[in-house]
C-alpha positions in Angstrom: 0.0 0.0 0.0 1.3 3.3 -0.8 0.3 7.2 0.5 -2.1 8.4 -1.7 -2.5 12.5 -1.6 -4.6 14.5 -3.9 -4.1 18.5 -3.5 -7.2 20.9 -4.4 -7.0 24.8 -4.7 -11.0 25.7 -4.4 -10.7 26.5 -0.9 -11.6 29.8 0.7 -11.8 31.1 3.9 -15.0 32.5 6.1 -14.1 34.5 9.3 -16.8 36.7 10.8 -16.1 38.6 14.5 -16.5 36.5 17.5 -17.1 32.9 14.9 -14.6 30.2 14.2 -13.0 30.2 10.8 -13.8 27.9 8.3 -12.5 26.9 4.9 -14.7 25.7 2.3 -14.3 24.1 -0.9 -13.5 21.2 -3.4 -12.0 18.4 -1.0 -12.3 15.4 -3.4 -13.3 14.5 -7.4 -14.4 11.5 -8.7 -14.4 10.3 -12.6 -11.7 12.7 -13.8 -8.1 12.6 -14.4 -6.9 14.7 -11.7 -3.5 16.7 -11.5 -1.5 13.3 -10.7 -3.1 11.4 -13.4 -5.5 9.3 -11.1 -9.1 9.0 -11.3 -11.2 8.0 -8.3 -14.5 6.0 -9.3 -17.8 7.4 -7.8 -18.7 4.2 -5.9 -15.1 4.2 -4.2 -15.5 7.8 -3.2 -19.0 7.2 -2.1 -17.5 4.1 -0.2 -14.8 5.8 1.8 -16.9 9.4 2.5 -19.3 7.5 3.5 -16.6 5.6 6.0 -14.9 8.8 7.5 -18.4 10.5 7.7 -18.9 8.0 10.6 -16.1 8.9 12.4 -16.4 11.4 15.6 -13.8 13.7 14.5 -12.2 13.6 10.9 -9.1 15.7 12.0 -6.6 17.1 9.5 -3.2 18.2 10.1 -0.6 21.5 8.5 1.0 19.9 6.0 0.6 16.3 4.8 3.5 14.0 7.6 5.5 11.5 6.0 3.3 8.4 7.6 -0.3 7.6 7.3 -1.2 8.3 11.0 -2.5 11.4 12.3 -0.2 12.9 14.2 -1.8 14.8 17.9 0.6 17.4 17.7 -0.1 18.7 14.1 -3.8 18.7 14.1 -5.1 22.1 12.8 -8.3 21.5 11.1 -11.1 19.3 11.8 -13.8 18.3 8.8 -17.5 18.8 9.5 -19.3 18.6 6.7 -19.0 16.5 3.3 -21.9 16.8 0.7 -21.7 15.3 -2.7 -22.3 18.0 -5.5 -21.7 16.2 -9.3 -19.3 14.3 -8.9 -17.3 16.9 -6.4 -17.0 16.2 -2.8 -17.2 19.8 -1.3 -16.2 20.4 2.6 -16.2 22.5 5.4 -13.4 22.6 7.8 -12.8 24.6 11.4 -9.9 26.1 11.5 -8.8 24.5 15.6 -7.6 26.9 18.0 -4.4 24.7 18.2 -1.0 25.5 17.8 -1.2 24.5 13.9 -4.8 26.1 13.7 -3.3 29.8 14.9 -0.2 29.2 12.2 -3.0 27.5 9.5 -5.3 30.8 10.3 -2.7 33.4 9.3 -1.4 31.3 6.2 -4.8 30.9 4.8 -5.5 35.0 5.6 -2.2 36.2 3.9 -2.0 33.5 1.1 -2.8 30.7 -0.7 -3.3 27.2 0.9 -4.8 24.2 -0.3 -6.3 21.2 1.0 -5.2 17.7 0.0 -6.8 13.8 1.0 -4.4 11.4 2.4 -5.0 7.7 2.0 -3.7 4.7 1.5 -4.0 2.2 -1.9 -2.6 1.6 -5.1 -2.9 2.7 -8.1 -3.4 0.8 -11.7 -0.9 1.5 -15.0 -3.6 2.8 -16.5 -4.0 5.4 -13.1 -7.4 4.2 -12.1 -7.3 4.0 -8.0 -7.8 0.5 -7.1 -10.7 -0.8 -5.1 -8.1 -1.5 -1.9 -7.9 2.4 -1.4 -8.9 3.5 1.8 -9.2 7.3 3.0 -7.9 8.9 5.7 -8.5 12.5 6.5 -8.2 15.9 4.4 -5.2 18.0 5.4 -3.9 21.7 5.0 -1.6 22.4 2.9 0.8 24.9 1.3 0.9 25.6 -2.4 4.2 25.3 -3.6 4.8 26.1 -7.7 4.5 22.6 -8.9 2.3 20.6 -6.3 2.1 17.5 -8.2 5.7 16.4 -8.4 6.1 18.0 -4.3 3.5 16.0 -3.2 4.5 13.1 -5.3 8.3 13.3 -4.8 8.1 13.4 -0.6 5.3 11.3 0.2 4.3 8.7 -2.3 7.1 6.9 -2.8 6.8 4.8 0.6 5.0 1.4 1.2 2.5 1.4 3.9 0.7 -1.6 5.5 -3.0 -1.3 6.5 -4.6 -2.5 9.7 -6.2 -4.9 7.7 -2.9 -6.5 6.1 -1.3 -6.5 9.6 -3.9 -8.6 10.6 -3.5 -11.1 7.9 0.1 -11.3 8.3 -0.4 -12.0 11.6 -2.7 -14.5 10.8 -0.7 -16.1 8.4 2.0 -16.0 10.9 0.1 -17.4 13.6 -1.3 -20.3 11.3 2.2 -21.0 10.4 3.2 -21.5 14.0 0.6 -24.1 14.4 1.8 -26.2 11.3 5.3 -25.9 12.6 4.6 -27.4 16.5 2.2 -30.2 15.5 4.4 -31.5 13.0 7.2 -31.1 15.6 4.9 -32.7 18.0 3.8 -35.2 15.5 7.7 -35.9 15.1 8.4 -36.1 18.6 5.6 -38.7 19.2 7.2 -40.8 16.9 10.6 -40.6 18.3 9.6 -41.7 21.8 7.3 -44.3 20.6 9.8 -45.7 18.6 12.6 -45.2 21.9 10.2 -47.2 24.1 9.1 -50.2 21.7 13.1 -50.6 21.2 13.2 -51.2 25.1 10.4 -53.6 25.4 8.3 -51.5 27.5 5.7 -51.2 24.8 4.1 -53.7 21.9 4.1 -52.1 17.9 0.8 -51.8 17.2 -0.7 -54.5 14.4 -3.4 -54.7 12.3 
């Protein structure tokens, strides 16, 4: 599994007198070639917004970290709305009053910023995202000149392993094990069968 991020522009800010900010915008696509070369189908977008949607909190950090975990320390947004509009995915984001949030506020009042999905998957030749792609959270982000080959260069070229592989392997693992000690056991039986029919003290079984 690799780190999936997909940077959008169409965000703006809304700050009125005694309110928390918010950003708004574009935070996903699906069915077109995006600035990476990926498309997204509808039904796996629907799948995974529908996934995060559930979730209490769907915090964001400043800046996308080099690992798929959301990081405590780093949080600046948080995600509170999602509605599907075509085949965009627009969102609405508090700006935290957190460390990151107070340095996230200023950037997004004095220039551009961006924000940009993190998830995990893989991608086919052809750049469809494959059905094993699983989202996790929207973050804020700068906007550098060339985003693509930023966002690409730094963070996608890293395997990840989802919870849900972990388990497996640790399945497999465990399943492995258990092969290993009954044939030992198996082995071990034979041995001291073998040691005690050779000193009398038992009779080989016959048919």
């Amino acid at each position: 599994m690799k780190l999936i991020t997909e940077l959008s522009h169409d965000v703006e800010l809304y700050e009125a007198k005694g309110k928390d900010p918010y950003i708004v915008g574009i935070w996903s696509s699906a069915e077109i070639k995006n600035n990476n070369g990926r498309v997204y189908k509808r039904n796996i977008l629907e799948r995974e917004i529908k996934k995060v949607s559930g979730k209490k909190s769907i915090w964001g950090e400043l800046g996308h970290p080099p690992n798929p975990e959301v990081n405590a320390d780093k949080i600046a947004i948080k995600t509170v709305n999602l509605e599907w509009k075509n085949n965009d995915v627009y969102g609405k984001a508090k700006i935290l009053d957190t460390p990151m949030g107070a340095i996230a506020r200023t950037l997004v009042k004095e220039g551009d910023m961006g924000i940009s999905s993190r998830g995990l998957g893989t991608v086919s030749e052809s750049g469809q995202v494959n059905e094993d792609f699983n989202l996790i959270t929207w973050d804020m982000v700068t906007e550098p000149s060339n985003n693509p080959s930023w966002v690409q260069g730094i963070y996608e070229g890293q395997e990840w392993i989802s919870d849900g592989e972990k388990a497996k392997q640790k399945e497999m693992m465990i399943d492995e094990m258990v092969t290993w000690y009954q044939k030992h056991l198996m082995n071990l039986t034979k041995e001291t069968i073998y040691e005690l029919w050779q000193k009398g003290m038992i009779d080989w079984p016959r048919n």
